[in-house]
Structure formats: structure tokens, C-alpha cells
C-alpha positions as CSV (number, residue, x, y, z in Angstrom):
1,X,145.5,79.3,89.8
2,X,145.5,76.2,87.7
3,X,144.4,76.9,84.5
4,X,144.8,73.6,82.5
5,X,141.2,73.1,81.5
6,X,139.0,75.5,80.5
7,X,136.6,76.2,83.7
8,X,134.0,78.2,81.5
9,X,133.3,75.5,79.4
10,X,132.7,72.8,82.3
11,X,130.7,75.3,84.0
12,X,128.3,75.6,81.2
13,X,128.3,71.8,81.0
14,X,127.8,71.7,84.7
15,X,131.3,69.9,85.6
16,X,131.5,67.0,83.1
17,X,134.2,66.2,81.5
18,X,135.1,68.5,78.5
19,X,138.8,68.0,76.6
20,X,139.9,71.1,76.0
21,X,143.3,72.3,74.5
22,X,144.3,75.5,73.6
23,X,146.3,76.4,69.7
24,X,148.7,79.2,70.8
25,X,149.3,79.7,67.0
26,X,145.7,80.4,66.5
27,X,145.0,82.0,69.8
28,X,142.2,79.5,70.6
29,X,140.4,77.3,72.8
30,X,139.1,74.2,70.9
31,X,136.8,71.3,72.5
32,X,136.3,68.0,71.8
33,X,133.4,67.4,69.7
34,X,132.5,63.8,70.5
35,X,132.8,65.1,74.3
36,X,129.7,67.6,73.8
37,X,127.8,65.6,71.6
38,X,127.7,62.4,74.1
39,X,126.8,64.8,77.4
40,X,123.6,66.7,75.5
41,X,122.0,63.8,73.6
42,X,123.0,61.1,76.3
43,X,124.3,59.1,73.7
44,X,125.9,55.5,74.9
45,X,127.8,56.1,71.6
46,X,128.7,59.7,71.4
47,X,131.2,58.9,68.3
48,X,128.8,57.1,66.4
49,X,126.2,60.2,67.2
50,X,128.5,62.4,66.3
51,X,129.7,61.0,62.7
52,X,125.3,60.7,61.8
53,X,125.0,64.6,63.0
54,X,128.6,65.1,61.0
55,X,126.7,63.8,57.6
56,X,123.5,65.4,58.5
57,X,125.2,68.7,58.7
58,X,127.2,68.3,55.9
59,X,124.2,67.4,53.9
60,X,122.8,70.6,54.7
61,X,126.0,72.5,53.9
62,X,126.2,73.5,57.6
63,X,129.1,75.6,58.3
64,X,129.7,74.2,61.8
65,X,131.1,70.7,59.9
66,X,133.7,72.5,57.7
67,X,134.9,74.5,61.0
68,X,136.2,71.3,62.5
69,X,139.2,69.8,62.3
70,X,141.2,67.4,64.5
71,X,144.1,67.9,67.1
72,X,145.5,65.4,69.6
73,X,143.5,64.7,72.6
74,X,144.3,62.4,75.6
75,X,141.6,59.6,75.9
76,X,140.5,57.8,78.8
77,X,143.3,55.0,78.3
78,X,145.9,58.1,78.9
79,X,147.1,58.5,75.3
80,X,146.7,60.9,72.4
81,X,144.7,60.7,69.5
82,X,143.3,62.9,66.5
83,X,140.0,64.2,67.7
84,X,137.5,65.9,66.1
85,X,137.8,69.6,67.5
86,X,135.6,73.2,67.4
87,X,136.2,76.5,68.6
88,X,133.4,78.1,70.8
89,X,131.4,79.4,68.1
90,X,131.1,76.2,66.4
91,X,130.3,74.4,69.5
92,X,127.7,76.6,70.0
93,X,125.9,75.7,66.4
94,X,126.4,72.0,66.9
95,X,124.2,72.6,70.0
96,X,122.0,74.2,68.4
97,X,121.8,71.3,66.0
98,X,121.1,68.4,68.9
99,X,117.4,68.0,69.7
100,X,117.7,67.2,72.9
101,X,116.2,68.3,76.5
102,X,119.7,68.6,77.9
103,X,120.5,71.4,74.8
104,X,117.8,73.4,75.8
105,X,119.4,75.6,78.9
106,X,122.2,76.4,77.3
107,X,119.7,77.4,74.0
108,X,118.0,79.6,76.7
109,X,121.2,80.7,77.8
110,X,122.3,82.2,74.5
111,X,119.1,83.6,73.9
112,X,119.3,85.4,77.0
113,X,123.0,86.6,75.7
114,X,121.4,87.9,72.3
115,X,118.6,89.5,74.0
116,X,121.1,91.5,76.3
117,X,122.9,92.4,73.6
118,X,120.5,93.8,71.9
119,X,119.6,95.8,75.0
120,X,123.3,97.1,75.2
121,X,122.6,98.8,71.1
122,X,120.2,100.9,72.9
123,X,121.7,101.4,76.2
124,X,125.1,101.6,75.7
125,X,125.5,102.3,79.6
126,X,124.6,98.4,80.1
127,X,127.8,97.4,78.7
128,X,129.7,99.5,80.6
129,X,128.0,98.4,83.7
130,X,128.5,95.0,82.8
131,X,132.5,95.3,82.3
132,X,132.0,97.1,85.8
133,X,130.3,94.1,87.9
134,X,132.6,91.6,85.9
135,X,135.7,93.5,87.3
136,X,134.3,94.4,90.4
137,X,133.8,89.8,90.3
138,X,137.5,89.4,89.6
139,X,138.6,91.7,92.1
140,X,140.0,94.5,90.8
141,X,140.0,97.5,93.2
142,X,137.3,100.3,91.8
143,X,140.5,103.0,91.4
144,X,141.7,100.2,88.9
145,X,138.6,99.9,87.3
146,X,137.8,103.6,86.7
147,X,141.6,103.9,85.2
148,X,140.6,101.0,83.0
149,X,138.3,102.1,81.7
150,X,139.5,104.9,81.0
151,X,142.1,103.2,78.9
152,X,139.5,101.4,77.0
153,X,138.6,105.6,76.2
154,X,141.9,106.2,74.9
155,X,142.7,103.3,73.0
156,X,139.3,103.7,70.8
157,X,140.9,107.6,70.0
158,X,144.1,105.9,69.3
159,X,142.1,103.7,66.3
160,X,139.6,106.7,65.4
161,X,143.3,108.4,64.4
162,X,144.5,105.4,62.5
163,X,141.2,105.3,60.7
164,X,141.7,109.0,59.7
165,X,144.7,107.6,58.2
166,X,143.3,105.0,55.9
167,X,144.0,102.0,58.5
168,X,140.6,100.8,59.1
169,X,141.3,96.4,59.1
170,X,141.8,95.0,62.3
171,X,145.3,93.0,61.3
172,X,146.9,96.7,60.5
173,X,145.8,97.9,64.2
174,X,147.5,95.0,65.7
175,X,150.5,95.6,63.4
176,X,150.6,99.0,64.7
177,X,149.8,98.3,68.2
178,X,152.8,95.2,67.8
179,X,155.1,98.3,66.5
180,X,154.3,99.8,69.6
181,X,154.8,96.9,72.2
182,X,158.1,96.0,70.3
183,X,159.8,99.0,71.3
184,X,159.4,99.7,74.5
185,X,158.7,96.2,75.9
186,X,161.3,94.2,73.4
187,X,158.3,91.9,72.6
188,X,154.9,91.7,70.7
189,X,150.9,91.9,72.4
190,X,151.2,88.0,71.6
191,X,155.0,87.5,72.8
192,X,153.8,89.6,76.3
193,X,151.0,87.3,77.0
194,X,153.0,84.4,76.6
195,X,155.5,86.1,79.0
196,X,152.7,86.6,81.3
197,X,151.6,82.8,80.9
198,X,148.2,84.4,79.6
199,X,145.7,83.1,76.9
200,X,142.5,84.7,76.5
201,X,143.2,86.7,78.8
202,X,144.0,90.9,78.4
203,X,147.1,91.8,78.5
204,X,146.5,95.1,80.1
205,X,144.2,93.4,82.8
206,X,147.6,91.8,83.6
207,X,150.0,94.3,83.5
208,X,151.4,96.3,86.7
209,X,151.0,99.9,87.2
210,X,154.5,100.7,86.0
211,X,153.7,98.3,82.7
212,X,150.4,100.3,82.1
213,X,151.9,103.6,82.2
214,X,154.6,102.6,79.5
215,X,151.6,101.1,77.1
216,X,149.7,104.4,77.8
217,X,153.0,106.7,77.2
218,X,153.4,104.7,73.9
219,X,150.2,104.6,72.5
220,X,149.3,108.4,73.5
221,X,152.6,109.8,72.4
222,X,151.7,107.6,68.7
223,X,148.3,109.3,68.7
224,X,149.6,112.8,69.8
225,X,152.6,112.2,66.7
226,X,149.6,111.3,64.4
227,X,147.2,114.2,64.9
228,X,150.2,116.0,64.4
229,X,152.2,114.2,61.0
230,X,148.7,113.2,59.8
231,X,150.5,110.2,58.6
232,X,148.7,108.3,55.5
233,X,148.1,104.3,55.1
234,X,149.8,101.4,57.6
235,X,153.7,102.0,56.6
236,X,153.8,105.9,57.3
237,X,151.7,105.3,60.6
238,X,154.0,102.7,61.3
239,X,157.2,104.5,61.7
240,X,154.7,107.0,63.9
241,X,154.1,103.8,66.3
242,X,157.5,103.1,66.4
243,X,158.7,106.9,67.7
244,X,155.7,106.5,70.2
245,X,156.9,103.1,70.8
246,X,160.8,104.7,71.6
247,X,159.3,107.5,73.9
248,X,157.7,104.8,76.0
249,X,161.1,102.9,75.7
250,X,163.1,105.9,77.0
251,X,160.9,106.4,79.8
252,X,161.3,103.0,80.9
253,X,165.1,103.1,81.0
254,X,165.4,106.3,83.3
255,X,162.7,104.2,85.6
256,X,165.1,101.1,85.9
257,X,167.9,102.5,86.0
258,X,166.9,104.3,89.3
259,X,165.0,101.1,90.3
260,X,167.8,98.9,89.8
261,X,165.7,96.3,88.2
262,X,163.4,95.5,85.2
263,X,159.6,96.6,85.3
264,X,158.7,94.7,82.9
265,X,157.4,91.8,84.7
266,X,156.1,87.7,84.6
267,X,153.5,88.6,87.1
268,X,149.5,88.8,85.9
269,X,146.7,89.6,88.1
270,X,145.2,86.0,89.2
271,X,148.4,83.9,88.8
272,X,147.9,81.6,85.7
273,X,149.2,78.5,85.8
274,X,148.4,77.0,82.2
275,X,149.9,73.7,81.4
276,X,151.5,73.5,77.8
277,X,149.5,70.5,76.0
278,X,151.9,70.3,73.1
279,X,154.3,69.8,75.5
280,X,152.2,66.9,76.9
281,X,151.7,65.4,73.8
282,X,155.5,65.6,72.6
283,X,155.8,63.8,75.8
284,X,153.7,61.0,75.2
């Protein structure tokens, strides 16, 4: 599956042409603003729309303005220039910002998304449902799904035990998760995706059944080591993630050495294709 655009985003703009380009160093999908601005207000000019609205917002000490910076994008005469860029979220103010008849669906849209949302704080089952039918969409088998979602179970005990042991940011689980990966895979979450040719994409949506079993041997033995050692702050917890980490790493050895080959694999679920626009660019 080609995944050189971003189909979500021309979805939601009905097909019309959106420049996307993903920032692996960032981990992000960022779109053209000009491109978004000239299909909602209809604008013969989107770039002379876009620099008014720019000032407006700026005036107004708008956020959306200061998220935006510029990365090379390829323009109708088939080379790159500095473009005025947003991630999602910002894309999603600037809309909000346009008074126009063509912003209004997707306003309704997120509306819609804050209302279900707000449904899911007091039915909690919703969510779970909705993972469920998304799944189900993709076409993962419902054996796959129930162990999934059972993993989603585990890892949340994995970070209640961190968080008894004084790790409660966000950067210090991915350290610790990192600490994990590293020793039994050889790589990082981040160096894994890339392995896999993934994005935005979960890494454990993308993993084989032998790949899943070594991230669930390595994160419950970590958790099993840590209700034990009671381990306190990110340093002593990591050399618990890294022992978990090993246990998974043995395991994985005694598995390919009687398989004869390497399980840990290139293969994700819906076969990414992604093609590497800084590659393009350099190119160019």
C-alpha cells in the first residue's frame, strides 16, 4: 500500500490536492498551509489569503501562527520550495479561523469528535468499542483484537508501576520502554518503526506474533522485577527495564536458534510503502 500522501487528510478535504510531508525527527505529519487555505475560502489567491489571515492571527496573538514554520514542498512546476507548514492540530484552528461555507462540515465534524468524546468520560465502554469497530475496519482477526487489547491492559500496569516509582512524565516512559526495545530487539520504539517502514502507525499493530510475545516477555518481566525491587526514580527503574529487556533477549535467541532465522522482522500488517521526501528533495 502506497503511503506517500497522507489519505486521511484528502479524505477530509474530499480528494483535493493537499502537500503533505512527514518530519521523521519530529514524528509528524505537516500540511501545506496555503493548500488548505485556497480549498475552504475558494480563494483565486490562496497565498495572498493566507498572508491577510497570517497578520490577522498574529494580531490576535493566535497560537496557530507561531506553530507554523516552513519545509520544502514540491509546487506545481515540479520543484521545491519553503512553504508555510502546520501539524494537524494547527490546521485544525486555522479552519476554525476561515469564515467560510466550505469550513463548516469539517467544523461540524470536530464537534461531533468533542461531543463523542465527551460521551467516552462517562462511558468508558465507547472507547473501547470504538478501538473494536476500527480494528475490526482494518482487518484484524477478532483473536487479534481481544489479545490486543489485552496488551493495551498490561502496558497501563506496566506505567501504574513506574508511577509508584516516581516516573510519572511521558519522555521517562519512553526512555524506559526504549531500555526495553534496545535489548531484546537491538533497536529503539522509533528505530523499529522505521524498520517496519511505519509512521504514525503502532508498532505493536505491526508486529508478528513471535515479535509480540518478546515485547510482552520484556515489559512483564520489567513490571514483575519492579513490584518486586520497588525501584525509585528513572535511573534505578532503568537498569530494571534493561534485565526485563535481557530476559526477552534470551528468549529470542533459543527461538532462532531452533528456527534458523531472525524473528525479528521488516513485515507490518498492511504493507506500507512510504516514500522518503527528504530523499526527494536532496534529489532535486
Amino acid at each position: 500500500m502506497n503511503q506517500d500522501k497522507m489519505h486521511l487528510i484528502n479524505k477530509i478535504f474530499n480528494n483535493e490536492t493537499i502537500r503533505t510531508v512527514w518530519d521523521k525527527d519530529d514524528e509528524k505529519y505537516y500540511i501545506s498551509v496555503v493548500d488548505i487555505v485556497s480549498i475552504i475560502s475558494e480563494s483565486k489567491d490562496g497565498r495572498k489569503y493566507w498572508n491577510k489571515l497570517k497578520q490577522r492571527l498574529r494580531e490576535e496573538g493566535n497560537e496557530s501562527v507561531t506553530n507554523c514554520h516552513q519545509l520544502k514542498l514540491k509546487a506545481s512546476d515540479g520543484k521545491y520550495y519553503n512553504t508555510d507548514v502546520t501539524d494537524i492540530e494547527g490546521m485544525f484552528r486555522i479552519i476554525e479561523s476561515i469564515p467560510s461555507k466550505n469550513a463548516e462540515p469539517i467544523k461540524q465534524w470536530l464537534a461531533k469528535l468533542g461531543k463523542e468524546r465527551i460521551d467516552e468520560v462517562f462511558d468508558p465502554s465507547i472507547t473501547v468499542q470504538r478501538a473494536i469497530d476500527i480494528y475490526r475496519a482494518k482487518g484484524y482477526e477478532e483473536d487479534w483484537i481481544i489479545k490486543r487489547i489485552k496488551g493495551i491492559q498490561d502496558r497501563k500496569k506496566l506505567t501504574d508501576t513506574w508511577k509508584s516509582g516516581g516516573v510519572t512524565e511521558e519522555v521517562e516512559f519512553a526512555i524506559l520502554t526504549n531500555d526495553i526495545y534496545k535489548e531484546w530487539s537491538g533497536m529503539t520504539a522509533k528505530e523499529y518503526k522505521q524498520y517496519k517502514g511505519l509512521r504514525k502507525e503502532s508498532l505493536r499493530d505491526n508486529m508478528s506474533e513471535l515479535e509480540v510475545a518478546l515485547a510482552d516477555i520484556g515489559e512483564l518481566t520489567t513490571r514483575k522485577l519492579a513490584e518486586k525491587h520497588r525501584p525509585i526514580g528513572l535511573e534505578e527503574n532503568r537498569k530494571i527495564a534493561k534485565e526485563g529487556g535481557q530476559v526477552a533477549n534470551n528468549t529470542r535467541k533459543d527461538i532462532e536458534s531452533r528456527l534458523g532465522e531472525s524473528v525479528v522482522t521488516k513485515n507490518n500488517a498492511l504493507n506500507y510503502q512510504y516514500i522518503d521526501e527528504s530523499k526527494l528533495i536532496e534529489n532535486k
